[in-house]
KOLKEZA-803187 format. One record per residue: residue number from 1; residue in three letters; x, y, z of N, C-alpha, C in turn. Coordinates in pm, 1 decimal. Atoms other than C-alpha are relative to their C-alpha. Example, Ala and Ser with C-alpha at 12.3 -4.5 7.8 and 13.67 -1.06 7.14 Angstrom:
# KOLKEZA-803187
REC   resi   resn        n.x        n.y        n.z       ca.x       ca.y       ca.z        c.x        c.y        c.z
REC      1    ala       89.0     -119.0        0.0     1230.0     -450.0      780.0       90.0      120.0        0.0
REC      2    ser      -82.0     -119.0       -6.0     1367.0     -106.0      714.0      -77.0      109.0       73.0
END
This chain:
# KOLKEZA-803187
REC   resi   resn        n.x        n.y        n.z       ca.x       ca.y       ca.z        c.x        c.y        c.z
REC      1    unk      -24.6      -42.0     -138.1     2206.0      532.0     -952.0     -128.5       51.1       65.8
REC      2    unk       88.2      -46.2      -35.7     1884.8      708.3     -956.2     -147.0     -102.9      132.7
REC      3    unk       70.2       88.0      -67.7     1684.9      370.6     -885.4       61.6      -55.2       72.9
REC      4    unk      -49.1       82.0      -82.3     1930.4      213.0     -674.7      -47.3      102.3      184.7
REC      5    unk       71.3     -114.6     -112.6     1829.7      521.8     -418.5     -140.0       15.4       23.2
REC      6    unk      117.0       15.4       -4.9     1496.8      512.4     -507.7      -48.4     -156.9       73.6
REC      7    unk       -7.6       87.5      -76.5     1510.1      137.1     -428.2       33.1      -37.1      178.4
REC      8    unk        0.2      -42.7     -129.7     1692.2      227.8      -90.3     -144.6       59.2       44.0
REC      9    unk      106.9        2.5      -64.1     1461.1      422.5       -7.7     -129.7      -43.8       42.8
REC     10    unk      150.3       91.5      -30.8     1109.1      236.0      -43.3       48.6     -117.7       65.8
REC     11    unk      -35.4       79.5      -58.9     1296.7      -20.0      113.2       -0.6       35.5      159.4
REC     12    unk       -1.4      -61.9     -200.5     1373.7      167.7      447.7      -81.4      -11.0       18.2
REC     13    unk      156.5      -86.8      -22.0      998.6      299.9      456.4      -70.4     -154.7        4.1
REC     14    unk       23.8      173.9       -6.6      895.7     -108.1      383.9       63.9      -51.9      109.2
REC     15    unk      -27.2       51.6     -119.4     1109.8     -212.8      641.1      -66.6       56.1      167.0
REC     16    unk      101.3      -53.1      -93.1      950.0        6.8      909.9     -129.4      -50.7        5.1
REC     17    unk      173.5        6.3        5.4      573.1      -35.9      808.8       -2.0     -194.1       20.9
REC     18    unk      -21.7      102.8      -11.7      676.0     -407.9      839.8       31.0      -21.5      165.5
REC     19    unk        1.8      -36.5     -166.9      790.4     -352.3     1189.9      -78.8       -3.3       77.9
REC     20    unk       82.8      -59.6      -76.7      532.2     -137.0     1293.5     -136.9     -125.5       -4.4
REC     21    unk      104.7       67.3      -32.3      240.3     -350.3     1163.8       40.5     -166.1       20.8
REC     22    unk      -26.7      125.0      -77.9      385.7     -706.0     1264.2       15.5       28.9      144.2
REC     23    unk       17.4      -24.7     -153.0      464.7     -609.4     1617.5     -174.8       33.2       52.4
REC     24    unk      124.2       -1.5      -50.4      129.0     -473.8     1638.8      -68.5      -91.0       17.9
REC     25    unk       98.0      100.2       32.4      -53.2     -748.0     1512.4       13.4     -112.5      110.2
REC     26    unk      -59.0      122.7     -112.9      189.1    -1002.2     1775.4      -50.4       71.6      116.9
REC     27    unk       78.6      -65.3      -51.1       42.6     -774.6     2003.3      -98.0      -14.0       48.3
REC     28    unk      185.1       -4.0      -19.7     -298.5     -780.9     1969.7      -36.1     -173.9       23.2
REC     29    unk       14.7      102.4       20.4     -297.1    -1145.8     1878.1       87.0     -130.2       79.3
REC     30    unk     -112.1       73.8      -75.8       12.2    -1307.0     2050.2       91.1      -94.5      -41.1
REC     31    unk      -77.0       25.3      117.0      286.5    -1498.6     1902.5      -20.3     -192.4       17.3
REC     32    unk       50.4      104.8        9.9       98.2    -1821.3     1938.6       28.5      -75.0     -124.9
REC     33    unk       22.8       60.5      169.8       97.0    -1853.0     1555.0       38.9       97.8        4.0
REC     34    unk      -81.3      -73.1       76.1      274.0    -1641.6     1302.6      -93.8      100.3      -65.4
REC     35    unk       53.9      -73.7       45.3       17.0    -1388.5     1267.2       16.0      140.6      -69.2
REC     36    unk      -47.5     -112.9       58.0      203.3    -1097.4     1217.9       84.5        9.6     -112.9
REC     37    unk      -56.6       27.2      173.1      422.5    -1237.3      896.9      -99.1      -38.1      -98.4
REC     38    unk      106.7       72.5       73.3       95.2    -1382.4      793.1      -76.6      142.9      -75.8
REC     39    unk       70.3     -138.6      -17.9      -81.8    -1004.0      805.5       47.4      114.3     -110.0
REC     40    unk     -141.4     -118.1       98.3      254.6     -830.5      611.3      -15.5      -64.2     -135.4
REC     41    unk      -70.3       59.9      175.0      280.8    -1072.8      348.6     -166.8      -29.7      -93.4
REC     42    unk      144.8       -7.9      101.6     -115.9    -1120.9      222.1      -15.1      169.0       25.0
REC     43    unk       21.6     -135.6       74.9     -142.3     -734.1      269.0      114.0       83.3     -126.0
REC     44    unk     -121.3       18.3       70.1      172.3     -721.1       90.4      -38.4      -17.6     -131.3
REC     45    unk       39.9       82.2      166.9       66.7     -959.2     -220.2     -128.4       78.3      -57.2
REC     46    unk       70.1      -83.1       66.9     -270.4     -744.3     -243.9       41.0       96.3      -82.4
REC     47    unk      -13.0     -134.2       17.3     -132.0     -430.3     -253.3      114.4       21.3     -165.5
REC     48    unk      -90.8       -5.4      136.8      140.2     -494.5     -505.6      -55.5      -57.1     -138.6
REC     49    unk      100.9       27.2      109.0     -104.2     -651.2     -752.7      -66.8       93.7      -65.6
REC     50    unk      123.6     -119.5       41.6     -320.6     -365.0     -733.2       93.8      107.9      -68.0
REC     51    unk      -91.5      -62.1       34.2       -5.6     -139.9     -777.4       71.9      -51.0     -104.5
REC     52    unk      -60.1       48.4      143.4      160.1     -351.4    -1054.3      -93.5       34.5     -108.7
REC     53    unk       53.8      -53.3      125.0     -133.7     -273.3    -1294.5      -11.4      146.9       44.9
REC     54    unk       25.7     -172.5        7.9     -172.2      109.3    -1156.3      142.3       65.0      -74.6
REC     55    unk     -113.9      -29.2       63.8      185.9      157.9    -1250.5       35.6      -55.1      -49.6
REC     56    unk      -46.8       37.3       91.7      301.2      -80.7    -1506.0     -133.4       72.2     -132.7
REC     57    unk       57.7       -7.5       32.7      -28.6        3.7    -1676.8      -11.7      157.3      -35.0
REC     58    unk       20.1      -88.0       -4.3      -16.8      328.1    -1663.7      168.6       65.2      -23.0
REC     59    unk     -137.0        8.3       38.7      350.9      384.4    -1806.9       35.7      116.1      -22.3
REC     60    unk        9.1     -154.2      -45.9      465.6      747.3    -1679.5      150.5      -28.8       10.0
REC     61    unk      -85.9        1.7       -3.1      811.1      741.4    -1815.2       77.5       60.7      104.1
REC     62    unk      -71.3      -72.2      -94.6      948.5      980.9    -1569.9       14.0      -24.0      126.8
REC     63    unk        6.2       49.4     -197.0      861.9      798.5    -1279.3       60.9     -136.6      -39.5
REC     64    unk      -95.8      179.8      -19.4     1088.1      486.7    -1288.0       61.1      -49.0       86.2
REC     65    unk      -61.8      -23.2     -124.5     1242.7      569.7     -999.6     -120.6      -17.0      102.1
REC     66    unk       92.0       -6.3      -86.8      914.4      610.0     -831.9      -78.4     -162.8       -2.8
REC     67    unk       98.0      124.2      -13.6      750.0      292.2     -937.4      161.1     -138.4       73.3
REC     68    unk      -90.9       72.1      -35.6     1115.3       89.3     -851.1      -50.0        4.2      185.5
REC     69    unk       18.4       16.7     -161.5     1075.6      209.9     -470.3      -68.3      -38.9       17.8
REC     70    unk      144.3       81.9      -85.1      732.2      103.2     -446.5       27.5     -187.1       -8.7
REC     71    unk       34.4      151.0       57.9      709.7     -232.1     -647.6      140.0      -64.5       78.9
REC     72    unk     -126.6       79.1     -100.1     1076.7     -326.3     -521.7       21.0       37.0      121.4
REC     73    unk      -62.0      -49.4     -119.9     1177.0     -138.1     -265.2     -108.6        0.8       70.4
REC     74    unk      110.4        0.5     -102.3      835.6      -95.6      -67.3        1.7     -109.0      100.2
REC     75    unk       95.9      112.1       -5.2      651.5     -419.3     -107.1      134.3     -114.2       25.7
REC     76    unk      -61.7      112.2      -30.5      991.8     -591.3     -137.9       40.4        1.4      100.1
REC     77    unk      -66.3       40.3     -139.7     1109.6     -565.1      220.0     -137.2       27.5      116.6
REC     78    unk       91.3       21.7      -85.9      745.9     -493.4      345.4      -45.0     -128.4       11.8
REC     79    unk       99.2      130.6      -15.3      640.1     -857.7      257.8      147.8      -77.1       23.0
REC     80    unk     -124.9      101.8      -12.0      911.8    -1147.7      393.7       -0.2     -111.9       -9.2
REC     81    unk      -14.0      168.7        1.1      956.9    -1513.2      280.8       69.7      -45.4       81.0
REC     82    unk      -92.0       31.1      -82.8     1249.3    -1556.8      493.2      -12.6      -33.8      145.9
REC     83    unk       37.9       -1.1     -118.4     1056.6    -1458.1      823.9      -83.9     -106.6       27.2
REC     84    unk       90.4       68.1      -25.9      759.9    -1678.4      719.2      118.5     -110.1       -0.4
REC     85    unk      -71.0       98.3      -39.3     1022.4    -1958.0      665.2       69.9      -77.8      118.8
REC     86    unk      -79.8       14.6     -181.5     1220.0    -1912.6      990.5     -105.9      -40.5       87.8
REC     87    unk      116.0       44.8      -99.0      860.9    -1925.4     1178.6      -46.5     -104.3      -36.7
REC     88    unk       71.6      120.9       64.6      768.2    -2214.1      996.8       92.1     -128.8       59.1
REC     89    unk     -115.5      109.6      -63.5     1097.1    -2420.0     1086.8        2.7      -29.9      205.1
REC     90    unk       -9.3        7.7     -169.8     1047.2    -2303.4     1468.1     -158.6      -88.5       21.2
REC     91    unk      131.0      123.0      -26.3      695.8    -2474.7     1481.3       11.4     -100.1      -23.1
REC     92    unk       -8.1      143.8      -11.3      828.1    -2763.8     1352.0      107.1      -48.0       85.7
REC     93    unk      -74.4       27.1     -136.6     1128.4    -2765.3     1614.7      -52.7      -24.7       90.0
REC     94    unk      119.9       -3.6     -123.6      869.8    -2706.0     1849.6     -106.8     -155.9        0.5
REC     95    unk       90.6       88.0       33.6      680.4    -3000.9     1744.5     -112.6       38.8      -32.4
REC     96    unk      113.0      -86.1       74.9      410.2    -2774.8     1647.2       -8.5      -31.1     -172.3
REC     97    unk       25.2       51.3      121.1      323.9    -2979.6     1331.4      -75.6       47.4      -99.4
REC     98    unk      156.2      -41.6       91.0      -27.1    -2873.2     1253.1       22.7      133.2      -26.3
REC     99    unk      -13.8      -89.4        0.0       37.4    -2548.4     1326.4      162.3       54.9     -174.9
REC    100    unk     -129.3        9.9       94.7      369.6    -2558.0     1079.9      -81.1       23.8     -148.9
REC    101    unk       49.2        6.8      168.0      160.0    -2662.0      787.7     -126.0       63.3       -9.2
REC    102    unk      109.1     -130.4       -0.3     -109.0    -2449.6      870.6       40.0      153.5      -39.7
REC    103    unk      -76.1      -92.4      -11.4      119.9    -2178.8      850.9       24.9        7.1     -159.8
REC    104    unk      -46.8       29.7      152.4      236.6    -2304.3      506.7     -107.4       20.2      -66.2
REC    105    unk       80.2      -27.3      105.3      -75.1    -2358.3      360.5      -60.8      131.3      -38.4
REC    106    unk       63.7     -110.8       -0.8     -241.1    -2052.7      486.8       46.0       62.1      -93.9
REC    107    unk     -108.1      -88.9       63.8       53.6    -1841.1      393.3       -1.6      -39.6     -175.7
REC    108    unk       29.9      -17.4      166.9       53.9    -1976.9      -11.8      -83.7       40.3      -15.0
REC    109    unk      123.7       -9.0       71.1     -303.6    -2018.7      -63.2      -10.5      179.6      -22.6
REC    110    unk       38.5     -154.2      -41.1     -392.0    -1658.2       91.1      117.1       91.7      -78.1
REC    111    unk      -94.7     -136.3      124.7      -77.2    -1431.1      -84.7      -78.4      -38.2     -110.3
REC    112    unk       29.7       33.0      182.3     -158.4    -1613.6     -426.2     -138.6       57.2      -41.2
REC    113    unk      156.8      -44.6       13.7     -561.5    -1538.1     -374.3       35.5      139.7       17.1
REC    114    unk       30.4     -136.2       26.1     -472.9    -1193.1     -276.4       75.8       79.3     -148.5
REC    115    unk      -47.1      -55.2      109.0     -213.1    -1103.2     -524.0      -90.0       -7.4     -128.0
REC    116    unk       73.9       -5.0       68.5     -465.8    -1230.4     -758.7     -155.1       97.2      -15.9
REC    117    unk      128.7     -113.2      -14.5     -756.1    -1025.4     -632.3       44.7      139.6      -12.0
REC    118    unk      -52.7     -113.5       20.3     -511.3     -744.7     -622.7       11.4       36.3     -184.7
REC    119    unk       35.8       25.9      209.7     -496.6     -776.0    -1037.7      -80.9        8.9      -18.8
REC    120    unk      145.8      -33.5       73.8     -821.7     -815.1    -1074.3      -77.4      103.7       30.2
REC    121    unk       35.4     -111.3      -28.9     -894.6     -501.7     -901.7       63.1       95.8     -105.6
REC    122    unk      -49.7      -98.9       64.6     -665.3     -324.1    -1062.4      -19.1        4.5     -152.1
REC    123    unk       73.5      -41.2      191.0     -787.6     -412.0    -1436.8     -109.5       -4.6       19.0
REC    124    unk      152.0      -21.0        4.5    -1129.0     -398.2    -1337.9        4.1      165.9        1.4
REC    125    unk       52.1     -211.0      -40.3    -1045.9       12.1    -1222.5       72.5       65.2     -174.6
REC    126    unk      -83.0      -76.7      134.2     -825.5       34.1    -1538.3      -91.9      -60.8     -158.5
REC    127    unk       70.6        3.4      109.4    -1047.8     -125.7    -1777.9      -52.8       76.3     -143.6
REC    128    unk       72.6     -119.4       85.6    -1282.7      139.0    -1930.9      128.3      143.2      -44.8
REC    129    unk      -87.6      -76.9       58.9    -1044.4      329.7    -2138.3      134.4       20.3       35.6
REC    130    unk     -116.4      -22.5     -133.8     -725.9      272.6    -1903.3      -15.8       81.6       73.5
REC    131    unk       53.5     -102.3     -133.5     -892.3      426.9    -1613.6       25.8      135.9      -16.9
REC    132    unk      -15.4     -156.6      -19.3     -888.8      784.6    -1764.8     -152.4       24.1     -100.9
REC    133    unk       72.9     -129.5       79.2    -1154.1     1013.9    -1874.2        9.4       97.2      -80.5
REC    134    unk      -49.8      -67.7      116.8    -1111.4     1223.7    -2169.9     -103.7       77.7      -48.7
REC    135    unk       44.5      -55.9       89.1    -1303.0     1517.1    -2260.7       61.3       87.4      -48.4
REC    136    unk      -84.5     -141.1       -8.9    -1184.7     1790.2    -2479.6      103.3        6.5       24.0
REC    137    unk     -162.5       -2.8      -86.4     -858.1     1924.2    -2318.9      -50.2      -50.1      125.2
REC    138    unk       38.6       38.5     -102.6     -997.7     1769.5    -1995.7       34.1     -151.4       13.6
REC    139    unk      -18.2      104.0        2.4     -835.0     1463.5    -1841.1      -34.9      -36.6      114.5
REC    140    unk       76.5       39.6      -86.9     -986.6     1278.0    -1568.8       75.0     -120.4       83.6
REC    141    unk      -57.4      119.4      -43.7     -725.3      983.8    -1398.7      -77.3      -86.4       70.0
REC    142    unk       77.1       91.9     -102.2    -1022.2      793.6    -1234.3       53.3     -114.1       88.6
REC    143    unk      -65.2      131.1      -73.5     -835.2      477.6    -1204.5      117.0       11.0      104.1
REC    144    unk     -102.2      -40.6      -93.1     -548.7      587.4    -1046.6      -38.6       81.1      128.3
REC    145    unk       -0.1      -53.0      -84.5     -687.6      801.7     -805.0     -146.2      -69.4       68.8
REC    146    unk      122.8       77.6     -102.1     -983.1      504.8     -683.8      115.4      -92.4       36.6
REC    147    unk     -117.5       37.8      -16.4     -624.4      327.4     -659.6       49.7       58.9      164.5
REC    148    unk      -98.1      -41.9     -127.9     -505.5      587.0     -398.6     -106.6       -0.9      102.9
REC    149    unk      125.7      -47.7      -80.3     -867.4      608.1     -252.7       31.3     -174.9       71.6
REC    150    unk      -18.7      141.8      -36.5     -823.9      178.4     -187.9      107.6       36.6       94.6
REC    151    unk      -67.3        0.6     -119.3     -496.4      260.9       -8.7       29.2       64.3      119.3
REC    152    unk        5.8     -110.9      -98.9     -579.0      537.0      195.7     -129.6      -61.2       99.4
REC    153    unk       65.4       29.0      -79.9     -888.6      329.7      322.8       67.8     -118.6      116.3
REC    154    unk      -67.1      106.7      -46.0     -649.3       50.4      385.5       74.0       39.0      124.6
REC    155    unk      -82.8      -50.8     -105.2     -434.2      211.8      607.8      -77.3       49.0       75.2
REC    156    unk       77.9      -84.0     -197.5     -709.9      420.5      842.0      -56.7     -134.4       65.0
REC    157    unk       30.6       85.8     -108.9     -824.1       41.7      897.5       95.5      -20.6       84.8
REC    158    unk     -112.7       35.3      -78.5     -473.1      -54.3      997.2       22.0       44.8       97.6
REC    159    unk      -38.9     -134.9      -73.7     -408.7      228.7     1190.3      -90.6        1.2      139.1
REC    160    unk       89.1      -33.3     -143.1     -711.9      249.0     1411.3      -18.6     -154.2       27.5
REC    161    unk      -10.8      106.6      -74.1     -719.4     -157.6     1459.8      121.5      -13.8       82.2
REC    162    unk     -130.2      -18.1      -72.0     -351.1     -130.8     1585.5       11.1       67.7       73.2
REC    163    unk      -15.9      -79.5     -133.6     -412.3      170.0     1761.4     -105.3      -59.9      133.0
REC    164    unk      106.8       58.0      -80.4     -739.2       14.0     1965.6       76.5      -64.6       30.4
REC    165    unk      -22.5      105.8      -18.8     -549.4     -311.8     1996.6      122.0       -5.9       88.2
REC    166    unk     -106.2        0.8      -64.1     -208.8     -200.1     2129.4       12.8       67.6       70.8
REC    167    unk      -65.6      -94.2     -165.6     -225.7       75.4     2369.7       57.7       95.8      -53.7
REC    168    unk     -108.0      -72.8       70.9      -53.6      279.3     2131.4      -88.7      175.0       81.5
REC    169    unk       43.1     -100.8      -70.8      -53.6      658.8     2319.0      -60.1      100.5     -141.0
REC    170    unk       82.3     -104.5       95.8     -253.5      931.6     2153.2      117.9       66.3       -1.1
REC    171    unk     -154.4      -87.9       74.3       72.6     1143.0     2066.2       48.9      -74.6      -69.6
REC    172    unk      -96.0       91.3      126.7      248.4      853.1     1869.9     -104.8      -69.9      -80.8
REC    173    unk       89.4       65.7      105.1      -82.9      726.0     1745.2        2.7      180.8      -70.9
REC    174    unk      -27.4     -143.4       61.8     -110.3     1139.3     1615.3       77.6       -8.7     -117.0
REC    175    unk     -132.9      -17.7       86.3      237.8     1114.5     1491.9       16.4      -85.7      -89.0
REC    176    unk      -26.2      102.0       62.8      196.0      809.5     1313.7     -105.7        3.1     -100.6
REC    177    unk       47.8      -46.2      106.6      -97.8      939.1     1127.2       -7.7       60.1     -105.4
REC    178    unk      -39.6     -160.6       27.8       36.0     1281.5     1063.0      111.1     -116.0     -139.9
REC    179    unk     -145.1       15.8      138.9      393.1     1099.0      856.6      -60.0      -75.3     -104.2
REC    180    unk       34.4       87.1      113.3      204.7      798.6      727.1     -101.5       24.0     -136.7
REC    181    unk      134.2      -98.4       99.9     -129.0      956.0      547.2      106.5       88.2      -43.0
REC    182    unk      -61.4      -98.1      116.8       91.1     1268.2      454.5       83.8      -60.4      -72.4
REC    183    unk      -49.4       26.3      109.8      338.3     1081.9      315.1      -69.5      -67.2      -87.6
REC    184    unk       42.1       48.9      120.3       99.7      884.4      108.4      -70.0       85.0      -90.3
REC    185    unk       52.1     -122.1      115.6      -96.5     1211.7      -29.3       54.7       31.5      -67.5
REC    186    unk     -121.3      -96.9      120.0      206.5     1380.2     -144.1       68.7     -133.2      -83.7
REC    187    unk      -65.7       96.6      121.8      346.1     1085.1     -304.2      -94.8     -100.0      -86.0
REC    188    unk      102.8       36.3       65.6       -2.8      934.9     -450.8      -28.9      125.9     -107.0
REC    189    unk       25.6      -94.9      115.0      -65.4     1328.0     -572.8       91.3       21.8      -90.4
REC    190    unk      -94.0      -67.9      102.7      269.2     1393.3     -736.8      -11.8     -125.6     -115.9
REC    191    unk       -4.9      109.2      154.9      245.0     1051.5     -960.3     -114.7       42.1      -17.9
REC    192    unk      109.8      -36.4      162.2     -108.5     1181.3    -1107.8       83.5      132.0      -23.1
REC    193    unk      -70.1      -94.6        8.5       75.8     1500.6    -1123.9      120.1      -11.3     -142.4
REC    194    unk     -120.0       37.8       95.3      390.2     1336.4    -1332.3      -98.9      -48.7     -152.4
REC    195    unk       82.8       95.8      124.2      111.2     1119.8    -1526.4      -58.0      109.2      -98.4
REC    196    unk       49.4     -105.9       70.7      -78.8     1479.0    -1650.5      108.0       54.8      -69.9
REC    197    unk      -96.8      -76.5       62.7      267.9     1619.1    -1725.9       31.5      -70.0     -138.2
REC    198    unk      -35.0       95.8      108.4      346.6     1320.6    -1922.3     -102.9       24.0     -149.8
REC    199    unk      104.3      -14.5      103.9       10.1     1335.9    -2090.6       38.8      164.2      -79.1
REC    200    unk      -11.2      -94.4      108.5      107.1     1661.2    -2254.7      -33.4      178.5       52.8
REC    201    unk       14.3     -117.6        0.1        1.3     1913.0    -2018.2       88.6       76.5      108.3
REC    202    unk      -87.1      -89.6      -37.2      209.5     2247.9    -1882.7       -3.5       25.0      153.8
REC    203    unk      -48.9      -47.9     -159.6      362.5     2260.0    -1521.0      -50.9      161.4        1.2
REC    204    unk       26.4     -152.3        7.6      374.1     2650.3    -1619.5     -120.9       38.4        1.5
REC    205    unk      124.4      -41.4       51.8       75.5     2675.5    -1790.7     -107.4       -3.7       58.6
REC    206    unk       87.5       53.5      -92.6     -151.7     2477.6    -1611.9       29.4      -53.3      130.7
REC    207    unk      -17.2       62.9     -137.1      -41.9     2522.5    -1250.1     -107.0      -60.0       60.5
REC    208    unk      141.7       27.8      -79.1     -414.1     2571.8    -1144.5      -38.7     -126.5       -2.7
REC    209    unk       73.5      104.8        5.4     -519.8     2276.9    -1291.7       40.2     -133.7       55.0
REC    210    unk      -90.9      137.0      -57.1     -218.5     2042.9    -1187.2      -42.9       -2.3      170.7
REC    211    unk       37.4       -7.1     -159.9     -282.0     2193.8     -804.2     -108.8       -5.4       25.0
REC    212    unk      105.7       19.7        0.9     -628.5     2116.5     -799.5      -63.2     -120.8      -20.1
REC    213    unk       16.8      103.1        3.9     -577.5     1773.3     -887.0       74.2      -86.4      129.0
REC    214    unk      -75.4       62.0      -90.6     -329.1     1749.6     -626.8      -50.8       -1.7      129.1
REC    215    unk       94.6      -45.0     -159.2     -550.8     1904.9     -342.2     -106.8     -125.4      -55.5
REC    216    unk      103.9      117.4        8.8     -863.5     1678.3     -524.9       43.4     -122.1       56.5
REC    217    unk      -32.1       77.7      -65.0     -631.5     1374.6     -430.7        5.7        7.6      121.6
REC    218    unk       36.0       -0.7     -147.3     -577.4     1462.5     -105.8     -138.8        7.6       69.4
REC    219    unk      173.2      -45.2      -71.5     -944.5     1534.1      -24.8      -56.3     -176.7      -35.1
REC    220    unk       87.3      181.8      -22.4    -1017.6     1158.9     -163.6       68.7      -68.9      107.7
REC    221    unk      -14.0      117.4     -102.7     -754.5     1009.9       67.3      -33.3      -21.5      119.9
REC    222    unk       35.6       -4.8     -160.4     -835.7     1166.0      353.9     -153.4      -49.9       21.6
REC    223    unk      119.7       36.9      -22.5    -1215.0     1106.9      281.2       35.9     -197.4       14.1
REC    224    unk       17.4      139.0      -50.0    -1142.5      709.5      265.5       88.5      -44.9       60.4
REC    225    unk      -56.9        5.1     -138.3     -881.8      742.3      546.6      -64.6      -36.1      123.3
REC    226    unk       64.5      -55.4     -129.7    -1129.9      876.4      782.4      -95.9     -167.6      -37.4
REC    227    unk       95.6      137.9       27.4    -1379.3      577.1      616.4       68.8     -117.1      104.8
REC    228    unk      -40.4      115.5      -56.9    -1172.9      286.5      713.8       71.3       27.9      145.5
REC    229    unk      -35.1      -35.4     -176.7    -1026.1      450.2     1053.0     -197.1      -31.2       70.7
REC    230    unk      134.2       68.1      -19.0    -1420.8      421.6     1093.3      -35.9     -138.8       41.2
REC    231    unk       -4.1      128.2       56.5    -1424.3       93.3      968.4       64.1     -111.2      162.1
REC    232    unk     -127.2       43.5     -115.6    -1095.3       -0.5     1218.3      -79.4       14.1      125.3
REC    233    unk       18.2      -20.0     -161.0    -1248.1      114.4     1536.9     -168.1     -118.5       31.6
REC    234    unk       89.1       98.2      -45.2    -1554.3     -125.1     1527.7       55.0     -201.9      -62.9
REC    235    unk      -35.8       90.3      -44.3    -1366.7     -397.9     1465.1       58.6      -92.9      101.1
END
């Protein structure tokens, strides 16, 4: 029951961010071509690549629930075959031929290349010892938290190309920073959080050290937040 809720939910939160950044993108770009299913579903296939080895790889019994919402529930209703299909059938109603199989090819080639680059990121960060550091009693999650640093840059591009591009007002661009970034801190810090517990060490014992990893995460996302919001505005 636990994951069927957990599933709900990353599903809702996927269906939104699917919303938000397809409309934008039809937007900016215009619905000439299928740019905005094109946009969801290769950032889509990255991201879950990169996230299938951070969390299958990194096997934090207690979170099962947590990795279900993402890997299914997120990614599965943030990325859509169904939509690209439907837009694919209307270009060829349309007589829009080239465009049809342009659509097609793009759409395989590009998921398959990213999902694949998304893998190879993610065992390249998990490589060296499964992306942890180990001295002493001292544990170090590197991989996982250059993991949350990748999707925290990802999103300040999104964010500030969509906001430039659409008009979006400074109060709902605000507000849309404020839920999206916080919710990814607190739910990027509590899985290294679960992962240290797992590893052996004390909620009680070692609050300091657990809350210090949790503030350290936040201080990386926001540092490669602010990067790619950077990034976003000169594009």
């Amino acid at each position: 029951m636990n994951q069927l809720l957990s599933v709900a939910l990353g599903g809702a939160v996927g269906a939104l961010l699917r919303f938000f950044v397809s409309s934008g993108v039809y937007t900016w770009l215009g619905r000439g071509f299928p740019y905005g299913t094109l946009t969801v579903n290769v950032m889509g296939s990255f991201l879950i690549g990169l996230l299938t080895e951070a969390l299958i790889l990194q096997r934090v019994a207690i979170s099962l629930e947590y990795r279900a919402a993402i890997l299914v529930g997120l990614f599965g209703s943030f990325t859509t075959f169904s939509t690209f299909s439907l837009e694919t059938f209307y270009l060829i109603e349309q007589g829009n031929y080239g465009k049809a199989g342009l659509n097609v090819l793009i759409s395989v080639v590009t998921c398959v290349v990213a999902v694949w680059m998304g893998l190879m990121s993610g065992r390249t960060l998990f490589f060296y010892s499964g992306g942890v550091i180990r001295w002493l009693d001292w544990i170090f999650p590197y991989g996982i938290v250059a993991v949350n640093g990748i999707g925290s840059f990802l999103i300040g591009i999104l964010i500030a190309v969509l906001g430039e591009r659409t008009g979006i007002s400074i109060e709902h661009r605000a507000a849309l920073l404020i839920v999206v970034i916080g919710a990814f801190m607190t739910f990027s810090s509590l899985y290294l959080v679960l992962y240290l517990i797992e590893e052996g060490h004390s909620f009680k014992a070692e609050m300091a050290t657990l809350l210090s990893v949790f503030i350290g995460n936040a201080g990386v996302c926001l540092l490669f937040f602010w990067a790619g919001s950077l990034l976003g505005k000169q594009v």
